[in-house]
ROVEX-431024 format. One record per residue: residue number from 1; chain; y, x, z of N, C-alpha, C in turn. Coordinates in steps of 0.2 Angstrom, whole numbers. Last residue first. Example, Ala and Ser with C-alpha at 12.3 -4.5 7.8 and 13.67 -1.06 7.14 Angstrom:
! residues 2
<pt><pos>2</pos><unit>A</unit><n_yy>-11</n_yy><n_xx>64</n_xx><n_zz>35</n_zz><ca_yy>-5</ca_yy><ca_xx>68</ca_xx><ca_zz>36</ca_zz><c_yy>0</c_yy><c_xx>64</c_xx><c_zz>39</c_zz></pt>
<pt><pos>1</pos><unit>A</unit><n_yy>-28</n_yy><n_xx>66</n_xx><n_zz>39</n_zz><ca_yy>-22</ca_yy><ca_xx>62</ca_xx><ca_zz>39</ca_zz><c_yy>-16</c_yy><c_xx>66</c_xx><c_zz>39</c_zz></pt>
END
This chain:
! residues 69
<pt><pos>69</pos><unit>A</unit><n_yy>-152</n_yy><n_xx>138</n_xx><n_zz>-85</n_zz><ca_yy>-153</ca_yy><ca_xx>133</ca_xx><ca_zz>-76</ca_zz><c_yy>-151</c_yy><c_xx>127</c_xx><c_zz>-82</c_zz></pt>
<pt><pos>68</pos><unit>A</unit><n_yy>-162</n_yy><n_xx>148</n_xx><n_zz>-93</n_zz><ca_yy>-156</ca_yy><ca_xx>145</ca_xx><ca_zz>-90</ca_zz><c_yy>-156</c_yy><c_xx>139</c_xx><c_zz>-87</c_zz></pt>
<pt><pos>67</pos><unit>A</unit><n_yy>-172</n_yy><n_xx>161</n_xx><n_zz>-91</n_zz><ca_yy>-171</ca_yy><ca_xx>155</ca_xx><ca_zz>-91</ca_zz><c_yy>-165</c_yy><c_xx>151</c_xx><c_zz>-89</c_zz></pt>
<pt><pos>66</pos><unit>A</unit><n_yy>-175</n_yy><n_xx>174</n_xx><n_zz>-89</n_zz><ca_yy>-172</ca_yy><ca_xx>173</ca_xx><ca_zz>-94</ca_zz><c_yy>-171</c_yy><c_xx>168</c_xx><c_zz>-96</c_zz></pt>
<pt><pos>65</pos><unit>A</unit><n_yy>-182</n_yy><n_xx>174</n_xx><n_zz>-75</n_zz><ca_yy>-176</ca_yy><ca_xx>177</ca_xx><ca_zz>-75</ca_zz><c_yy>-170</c_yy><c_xx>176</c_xx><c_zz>-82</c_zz></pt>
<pt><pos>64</pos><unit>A</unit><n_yy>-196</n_yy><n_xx>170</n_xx><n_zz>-76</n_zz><ca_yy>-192</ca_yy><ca_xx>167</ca_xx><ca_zz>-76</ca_zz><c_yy>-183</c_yy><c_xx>166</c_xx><c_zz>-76</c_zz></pt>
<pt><pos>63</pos><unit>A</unit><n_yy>-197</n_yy><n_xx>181</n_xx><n_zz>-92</n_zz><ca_yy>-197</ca_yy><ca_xx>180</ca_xx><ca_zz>-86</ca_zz><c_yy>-195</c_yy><c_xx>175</c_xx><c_zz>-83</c_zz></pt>
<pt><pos>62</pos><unit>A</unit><n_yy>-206</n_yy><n_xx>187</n_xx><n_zz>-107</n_zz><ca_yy>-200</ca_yy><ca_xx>183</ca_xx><ca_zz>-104</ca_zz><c_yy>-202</c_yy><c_xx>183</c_xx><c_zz>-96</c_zz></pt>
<pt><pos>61</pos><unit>A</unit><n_yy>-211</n_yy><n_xx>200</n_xx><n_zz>-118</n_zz><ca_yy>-214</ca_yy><ca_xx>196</ca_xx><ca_zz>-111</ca_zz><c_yy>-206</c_yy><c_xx>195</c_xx><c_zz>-106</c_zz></pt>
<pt><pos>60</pos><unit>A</unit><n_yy>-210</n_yy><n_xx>201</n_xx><n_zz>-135</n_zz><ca_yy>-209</ca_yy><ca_xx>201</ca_xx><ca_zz>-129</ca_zz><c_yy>-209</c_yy><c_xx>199</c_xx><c_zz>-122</c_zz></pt>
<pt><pos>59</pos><unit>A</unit><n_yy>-224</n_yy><n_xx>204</n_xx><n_zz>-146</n_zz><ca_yy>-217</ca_yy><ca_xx>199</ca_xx><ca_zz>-143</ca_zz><c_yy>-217</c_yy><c_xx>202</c_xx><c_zz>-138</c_zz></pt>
<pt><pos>58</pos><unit>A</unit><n_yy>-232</n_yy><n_xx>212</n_xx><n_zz>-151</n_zz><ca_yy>-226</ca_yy><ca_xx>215</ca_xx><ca_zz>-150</ca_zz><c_yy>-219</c_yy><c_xx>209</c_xx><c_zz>-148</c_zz></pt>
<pt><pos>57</pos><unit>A</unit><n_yy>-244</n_yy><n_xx>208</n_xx><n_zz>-149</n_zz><ca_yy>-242</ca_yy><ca_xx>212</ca_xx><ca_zz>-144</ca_zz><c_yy>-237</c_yy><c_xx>212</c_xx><c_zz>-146</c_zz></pt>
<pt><pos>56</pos><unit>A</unit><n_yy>-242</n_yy><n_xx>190</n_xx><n_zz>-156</n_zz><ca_yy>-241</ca_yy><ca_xx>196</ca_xx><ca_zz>-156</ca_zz><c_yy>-241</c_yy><c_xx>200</c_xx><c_zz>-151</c_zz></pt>
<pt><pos>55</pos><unit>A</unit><n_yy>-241</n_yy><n_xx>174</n_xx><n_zz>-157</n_zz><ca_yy>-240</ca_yy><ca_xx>179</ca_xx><ca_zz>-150</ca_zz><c_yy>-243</c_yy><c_xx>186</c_xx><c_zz>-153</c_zz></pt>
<pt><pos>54</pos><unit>A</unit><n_yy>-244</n_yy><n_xx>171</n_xx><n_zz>-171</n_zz><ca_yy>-238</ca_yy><ca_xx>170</ca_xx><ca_zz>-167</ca_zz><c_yy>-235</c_yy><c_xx>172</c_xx><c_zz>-160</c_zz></pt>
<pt><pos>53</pos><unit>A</unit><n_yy>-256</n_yy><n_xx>179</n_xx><n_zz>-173</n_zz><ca_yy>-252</ca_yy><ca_xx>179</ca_xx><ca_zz>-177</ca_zz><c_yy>-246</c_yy><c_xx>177</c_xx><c_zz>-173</c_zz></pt>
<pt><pos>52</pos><unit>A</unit><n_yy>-264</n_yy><n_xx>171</n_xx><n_zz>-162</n_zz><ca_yy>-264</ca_yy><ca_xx>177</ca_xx><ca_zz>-161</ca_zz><c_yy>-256</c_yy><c_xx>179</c_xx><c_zz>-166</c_zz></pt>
<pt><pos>51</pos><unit>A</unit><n_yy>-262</n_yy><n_xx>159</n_xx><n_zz>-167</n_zz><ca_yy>-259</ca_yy><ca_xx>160</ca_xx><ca_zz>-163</ca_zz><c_yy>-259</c_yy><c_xx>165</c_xx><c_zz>-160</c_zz></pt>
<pt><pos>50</pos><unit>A</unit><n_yy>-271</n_yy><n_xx>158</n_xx><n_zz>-178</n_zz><ca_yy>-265</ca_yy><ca_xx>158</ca_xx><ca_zz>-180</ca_zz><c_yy>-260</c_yy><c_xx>159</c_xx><c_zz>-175</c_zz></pt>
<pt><pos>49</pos><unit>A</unit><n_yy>-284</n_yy><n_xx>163</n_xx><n_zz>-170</n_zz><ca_yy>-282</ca_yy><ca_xx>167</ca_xx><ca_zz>-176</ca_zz><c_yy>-272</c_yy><c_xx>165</c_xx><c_zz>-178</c_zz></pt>
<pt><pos>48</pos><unit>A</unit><n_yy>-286</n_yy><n_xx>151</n_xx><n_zz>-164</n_zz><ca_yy>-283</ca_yy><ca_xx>157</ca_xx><ca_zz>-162</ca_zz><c_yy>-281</c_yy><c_xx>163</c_xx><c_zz>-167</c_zz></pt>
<pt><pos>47</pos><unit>A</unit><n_yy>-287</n_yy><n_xx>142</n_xx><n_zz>-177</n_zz><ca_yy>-281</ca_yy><ca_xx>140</ca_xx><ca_zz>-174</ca_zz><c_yy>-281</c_yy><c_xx>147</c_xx><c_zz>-167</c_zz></pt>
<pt><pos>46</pos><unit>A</unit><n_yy>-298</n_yy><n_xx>148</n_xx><n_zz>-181</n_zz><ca_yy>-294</ca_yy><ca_xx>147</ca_xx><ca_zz>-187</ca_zz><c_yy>-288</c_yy><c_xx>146</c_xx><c_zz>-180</c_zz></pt>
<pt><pos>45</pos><unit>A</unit><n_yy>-309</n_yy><n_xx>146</n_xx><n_zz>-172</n_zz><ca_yy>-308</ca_yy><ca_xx>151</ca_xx><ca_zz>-175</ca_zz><c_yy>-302</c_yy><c_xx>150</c_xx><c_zz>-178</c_zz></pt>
<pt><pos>44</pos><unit>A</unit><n_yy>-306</n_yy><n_xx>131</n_xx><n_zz>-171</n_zz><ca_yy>-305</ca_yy><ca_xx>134</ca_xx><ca_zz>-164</ca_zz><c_yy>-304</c_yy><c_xx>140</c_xx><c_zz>-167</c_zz></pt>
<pt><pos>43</pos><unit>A</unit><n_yy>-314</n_yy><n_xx>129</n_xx><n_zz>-184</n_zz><ca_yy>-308</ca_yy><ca_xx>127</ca_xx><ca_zz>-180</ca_zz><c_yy>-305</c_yy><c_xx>131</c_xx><c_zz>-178</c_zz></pt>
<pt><pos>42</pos><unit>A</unit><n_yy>-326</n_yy><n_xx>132</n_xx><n_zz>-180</n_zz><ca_yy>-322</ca_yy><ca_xx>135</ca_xx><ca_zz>-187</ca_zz><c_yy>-314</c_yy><c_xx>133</c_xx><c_zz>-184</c_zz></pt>
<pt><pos>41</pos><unit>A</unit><n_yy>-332</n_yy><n_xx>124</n_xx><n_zz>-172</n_zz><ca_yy>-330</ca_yy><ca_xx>133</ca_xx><ca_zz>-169</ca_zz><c_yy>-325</c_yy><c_xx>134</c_xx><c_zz>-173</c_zz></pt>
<pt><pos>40</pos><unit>A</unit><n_yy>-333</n_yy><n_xx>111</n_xx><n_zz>-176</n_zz><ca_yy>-326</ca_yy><ca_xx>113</ca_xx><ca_zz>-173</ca_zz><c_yy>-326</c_yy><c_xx>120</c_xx><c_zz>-172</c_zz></pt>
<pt><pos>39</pos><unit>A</unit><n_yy>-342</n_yy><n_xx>116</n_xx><n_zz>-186</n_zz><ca_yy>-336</ca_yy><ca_xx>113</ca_xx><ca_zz>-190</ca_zz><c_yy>-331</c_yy><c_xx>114</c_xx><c_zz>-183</c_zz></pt>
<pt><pos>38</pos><unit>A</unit><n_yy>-353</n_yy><n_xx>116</n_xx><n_zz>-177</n_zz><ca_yy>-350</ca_yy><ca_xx>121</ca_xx><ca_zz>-182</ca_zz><c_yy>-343</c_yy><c_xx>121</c_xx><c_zz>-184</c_zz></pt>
<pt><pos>37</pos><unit>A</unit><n_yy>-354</n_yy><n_xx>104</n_xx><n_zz>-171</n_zz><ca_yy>-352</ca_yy><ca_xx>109</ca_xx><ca_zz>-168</ca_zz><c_yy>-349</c_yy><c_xx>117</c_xx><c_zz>-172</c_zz></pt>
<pt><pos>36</pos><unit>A</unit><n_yy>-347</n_yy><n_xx>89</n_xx><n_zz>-179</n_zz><ca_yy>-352</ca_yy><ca_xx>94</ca_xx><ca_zz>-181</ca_zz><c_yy>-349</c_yy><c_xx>102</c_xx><c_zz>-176</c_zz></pt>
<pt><pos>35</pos><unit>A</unit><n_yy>-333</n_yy><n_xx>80</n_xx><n_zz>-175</n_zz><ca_yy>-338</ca_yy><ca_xx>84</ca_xx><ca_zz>-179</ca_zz><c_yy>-342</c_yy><c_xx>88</c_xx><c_zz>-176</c_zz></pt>
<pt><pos>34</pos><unit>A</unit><n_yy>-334</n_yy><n_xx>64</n_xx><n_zz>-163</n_zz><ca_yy>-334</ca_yy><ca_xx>72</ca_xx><ca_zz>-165</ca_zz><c_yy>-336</c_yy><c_xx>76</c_xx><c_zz>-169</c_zz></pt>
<pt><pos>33</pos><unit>A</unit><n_yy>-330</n_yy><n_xx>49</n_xx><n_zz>-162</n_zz><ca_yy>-337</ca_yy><ca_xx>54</ca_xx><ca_zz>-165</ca_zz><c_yy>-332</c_yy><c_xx>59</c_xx><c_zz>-165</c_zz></pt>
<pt><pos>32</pos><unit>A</unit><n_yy>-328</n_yy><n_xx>38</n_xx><n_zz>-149</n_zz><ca_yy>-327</ca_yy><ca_xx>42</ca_xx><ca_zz>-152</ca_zz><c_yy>-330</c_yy><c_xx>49</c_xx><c_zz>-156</c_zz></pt>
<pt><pos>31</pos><unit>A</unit><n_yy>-327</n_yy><n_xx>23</n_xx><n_zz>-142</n_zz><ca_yy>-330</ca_yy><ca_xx>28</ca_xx><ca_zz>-147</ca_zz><c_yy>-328</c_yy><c_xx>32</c_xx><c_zz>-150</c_zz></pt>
<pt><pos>30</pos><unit>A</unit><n_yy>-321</n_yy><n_xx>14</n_xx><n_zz>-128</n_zz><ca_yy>-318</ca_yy><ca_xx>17</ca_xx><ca_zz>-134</ca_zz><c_yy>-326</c_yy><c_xx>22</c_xx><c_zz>-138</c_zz></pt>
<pt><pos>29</pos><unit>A</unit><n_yy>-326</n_yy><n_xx>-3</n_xx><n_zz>-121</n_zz><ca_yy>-329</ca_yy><ca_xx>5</ca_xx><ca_zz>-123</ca_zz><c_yy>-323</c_yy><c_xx>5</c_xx><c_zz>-129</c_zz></pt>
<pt><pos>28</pos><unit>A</unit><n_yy>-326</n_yy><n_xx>-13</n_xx><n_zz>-108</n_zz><ca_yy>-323</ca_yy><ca_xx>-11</ca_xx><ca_zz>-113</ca_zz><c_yy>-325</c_yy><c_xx>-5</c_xx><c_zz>-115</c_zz></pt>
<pt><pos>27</pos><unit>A</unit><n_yy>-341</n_yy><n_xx>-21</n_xx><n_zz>-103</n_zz><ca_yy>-336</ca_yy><ca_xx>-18</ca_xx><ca_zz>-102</ca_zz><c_yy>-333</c_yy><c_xx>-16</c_xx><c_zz>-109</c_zz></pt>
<pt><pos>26</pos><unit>A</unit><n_yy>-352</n_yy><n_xx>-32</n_xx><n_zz>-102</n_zz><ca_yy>-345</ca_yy><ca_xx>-33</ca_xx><ca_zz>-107</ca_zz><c_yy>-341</c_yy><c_xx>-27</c_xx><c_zz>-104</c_zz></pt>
<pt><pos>25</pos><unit>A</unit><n_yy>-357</n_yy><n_xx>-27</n_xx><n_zz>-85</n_zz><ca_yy>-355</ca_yy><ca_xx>-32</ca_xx><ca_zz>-92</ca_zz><c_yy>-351</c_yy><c_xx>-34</c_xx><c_zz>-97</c_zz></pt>
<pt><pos>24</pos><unit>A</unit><n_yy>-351</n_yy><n_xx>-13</n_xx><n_zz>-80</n_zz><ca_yy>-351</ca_yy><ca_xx>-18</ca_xx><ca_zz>-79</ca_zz><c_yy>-352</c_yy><c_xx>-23</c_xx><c_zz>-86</c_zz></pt>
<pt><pos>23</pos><unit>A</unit><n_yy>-362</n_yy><n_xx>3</n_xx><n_zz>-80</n_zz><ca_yy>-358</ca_yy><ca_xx>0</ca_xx><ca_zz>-82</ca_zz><c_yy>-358</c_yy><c_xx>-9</c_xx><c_zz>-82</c_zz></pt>
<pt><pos>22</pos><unit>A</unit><n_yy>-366</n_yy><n_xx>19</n_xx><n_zz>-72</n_zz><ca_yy>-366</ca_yy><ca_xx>7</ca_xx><ca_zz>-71</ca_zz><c_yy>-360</c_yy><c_xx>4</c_xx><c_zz>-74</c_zz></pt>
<pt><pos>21</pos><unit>A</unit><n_yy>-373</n_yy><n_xx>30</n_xx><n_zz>-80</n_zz><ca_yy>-368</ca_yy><ca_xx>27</ca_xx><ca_zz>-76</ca_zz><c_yy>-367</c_yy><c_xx>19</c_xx><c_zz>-75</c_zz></pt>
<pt><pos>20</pos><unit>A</unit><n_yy>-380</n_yy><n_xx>46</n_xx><n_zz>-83</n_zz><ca_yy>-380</ca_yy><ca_xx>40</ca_xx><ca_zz>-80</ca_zz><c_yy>-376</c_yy><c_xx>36</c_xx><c_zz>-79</c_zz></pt>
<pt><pos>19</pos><unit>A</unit><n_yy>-378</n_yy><n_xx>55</n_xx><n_zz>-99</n_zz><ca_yy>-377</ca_yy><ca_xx>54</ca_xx><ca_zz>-88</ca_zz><c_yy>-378</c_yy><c_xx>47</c_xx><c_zz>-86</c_zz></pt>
<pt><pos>18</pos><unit>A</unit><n_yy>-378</n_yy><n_xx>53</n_xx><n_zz>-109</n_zz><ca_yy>-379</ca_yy><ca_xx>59</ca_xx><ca_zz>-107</ca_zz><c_yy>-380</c_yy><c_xx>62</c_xx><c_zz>-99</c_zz></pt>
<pt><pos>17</pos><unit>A</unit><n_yy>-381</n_yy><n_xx>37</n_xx><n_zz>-116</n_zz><ca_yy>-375</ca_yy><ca_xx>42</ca_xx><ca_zz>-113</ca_zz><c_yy>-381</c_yy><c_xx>47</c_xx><c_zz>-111</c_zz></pt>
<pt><pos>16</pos><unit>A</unit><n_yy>-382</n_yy><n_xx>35</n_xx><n_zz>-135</n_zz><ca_yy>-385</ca_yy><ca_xx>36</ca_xx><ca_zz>-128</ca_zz><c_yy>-382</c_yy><c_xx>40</c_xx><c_zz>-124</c_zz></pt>
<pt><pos>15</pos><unit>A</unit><n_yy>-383</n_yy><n_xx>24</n_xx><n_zz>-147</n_zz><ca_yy>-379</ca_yy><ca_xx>27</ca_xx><ca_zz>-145</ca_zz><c_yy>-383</c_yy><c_xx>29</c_xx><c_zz>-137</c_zz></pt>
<pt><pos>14</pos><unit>A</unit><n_yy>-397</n_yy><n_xx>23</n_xx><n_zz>-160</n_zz><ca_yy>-392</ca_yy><ca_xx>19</ca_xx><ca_zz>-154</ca_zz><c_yy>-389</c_yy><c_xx>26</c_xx><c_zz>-151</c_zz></pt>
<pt><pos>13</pos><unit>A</unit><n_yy>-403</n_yy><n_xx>29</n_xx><n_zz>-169</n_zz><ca_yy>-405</ca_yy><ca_xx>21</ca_xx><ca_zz>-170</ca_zz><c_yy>-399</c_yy><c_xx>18</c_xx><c_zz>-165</c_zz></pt>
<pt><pos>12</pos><unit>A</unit><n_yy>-401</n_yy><n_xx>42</n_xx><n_zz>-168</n_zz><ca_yy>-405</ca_yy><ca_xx>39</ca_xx><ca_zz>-175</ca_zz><c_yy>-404</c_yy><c_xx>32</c_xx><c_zz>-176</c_zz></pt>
<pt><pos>11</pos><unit>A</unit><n_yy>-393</n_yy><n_xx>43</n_xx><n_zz>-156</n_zz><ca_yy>-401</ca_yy><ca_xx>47</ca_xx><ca_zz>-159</ca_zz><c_yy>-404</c_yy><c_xx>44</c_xx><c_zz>-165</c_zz></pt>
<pt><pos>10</pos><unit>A</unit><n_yy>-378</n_yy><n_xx>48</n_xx><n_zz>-153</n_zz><ca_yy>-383</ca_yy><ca_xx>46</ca_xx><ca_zz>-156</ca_zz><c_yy>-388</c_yy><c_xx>49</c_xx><c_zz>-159</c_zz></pt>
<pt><pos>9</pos><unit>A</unit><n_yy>-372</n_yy><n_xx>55</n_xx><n_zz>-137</n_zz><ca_yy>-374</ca_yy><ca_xx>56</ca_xx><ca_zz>-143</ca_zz><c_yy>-379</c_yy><c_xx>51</c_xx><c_zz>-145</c_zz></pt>
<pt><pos>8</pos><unit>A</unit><n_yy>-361</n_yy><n_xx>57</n_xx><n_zz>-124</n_zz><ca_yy>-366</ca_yy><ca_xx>53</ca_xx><ca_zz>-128</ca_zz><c_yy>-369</c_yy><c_xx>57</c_xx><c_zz>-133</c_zz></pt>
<pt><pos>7</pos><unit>A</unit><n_yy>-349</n_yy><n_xx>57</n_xx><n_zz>-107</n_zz><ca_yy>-355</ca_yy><ca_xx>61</ca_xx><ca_zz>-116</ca_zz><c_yy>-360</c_yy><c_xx>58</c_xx><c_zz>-117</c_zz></pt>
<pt><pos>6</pos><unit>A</unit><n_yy>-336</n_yy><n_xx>51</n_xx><n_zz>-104</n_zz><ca_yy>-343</ca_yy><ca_xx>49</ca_xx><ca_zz>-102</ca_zz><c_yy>-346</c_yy><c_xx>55</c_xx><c_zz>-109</c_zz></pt>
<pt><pos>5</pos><unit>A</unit><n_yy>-323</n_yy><n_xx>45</n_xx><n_zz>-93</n_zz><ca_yy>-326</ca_yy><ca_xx>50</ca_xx><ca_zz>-100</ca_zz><c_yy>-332</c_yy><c_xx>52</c_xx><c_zz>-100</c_zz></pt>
<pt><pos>4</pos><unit>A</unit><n_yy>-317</n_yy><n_xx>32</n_xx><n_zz>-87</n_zz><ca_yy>-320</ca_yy><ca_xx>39</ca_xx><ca_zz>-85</ca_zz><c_yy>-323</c_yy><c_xx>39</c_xx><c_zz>-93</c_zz></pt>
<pt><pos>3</pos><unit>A</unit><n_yy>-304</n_yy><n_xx>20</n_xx><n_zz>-78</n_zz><ca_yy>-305</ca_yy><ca_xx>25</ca_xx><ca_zz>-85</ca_zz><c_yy>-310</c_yy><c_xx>30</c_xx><c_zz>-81</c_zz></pt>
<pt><pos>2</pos><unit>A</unit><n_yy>-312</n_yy><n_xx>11</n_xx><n_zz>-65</n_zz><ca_yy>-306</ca_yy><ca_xx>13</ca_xx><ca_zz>-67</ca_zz><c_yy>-309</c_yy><c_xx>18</c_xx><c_zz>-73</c_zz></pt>
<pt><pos>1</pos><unit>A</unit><n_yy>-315</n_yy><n_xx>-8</n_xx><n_zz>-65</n_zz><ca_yy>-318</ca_yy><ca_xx>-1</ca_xx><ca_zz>-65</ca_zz><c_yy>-313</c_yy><c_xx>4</c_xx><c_zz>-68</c_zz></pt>
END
């Protein structure tokens, strides 16, 4: 079976995908939990904010003409 990404969420008692899919017996699963959707916006808020900071309007716009071979 080749790698695919699947959406879940648990509901109180068990894991449950979000989509359908056939999985084979004993297949191998990774888990992985995600915080709280608030908890990533904050994020996301915090890490554009530090990248606006670092890309500034007043950096300057590179070309590929500024690169060296």
């Amino acid at each position: 079976m080749k790698t695919v990404a699947l959406t879940a969420h648990f509901d109180g008692e068990k894991v449950q995908l979000d989509e359908p899919c056939q999985l084979e017996r004993n297949a191998r699963l990774m888990v992985v939990v995600l915080p709280p959707d608030d908890e990533r916006q904050a994020w996301s808020r915090l890490s554009a904010a530090q990248l606006a900071k670092a890309y500034g309007d007043d950096e300057p716009e590179y070309t590929a003409a500024d690169l060296r071979p």
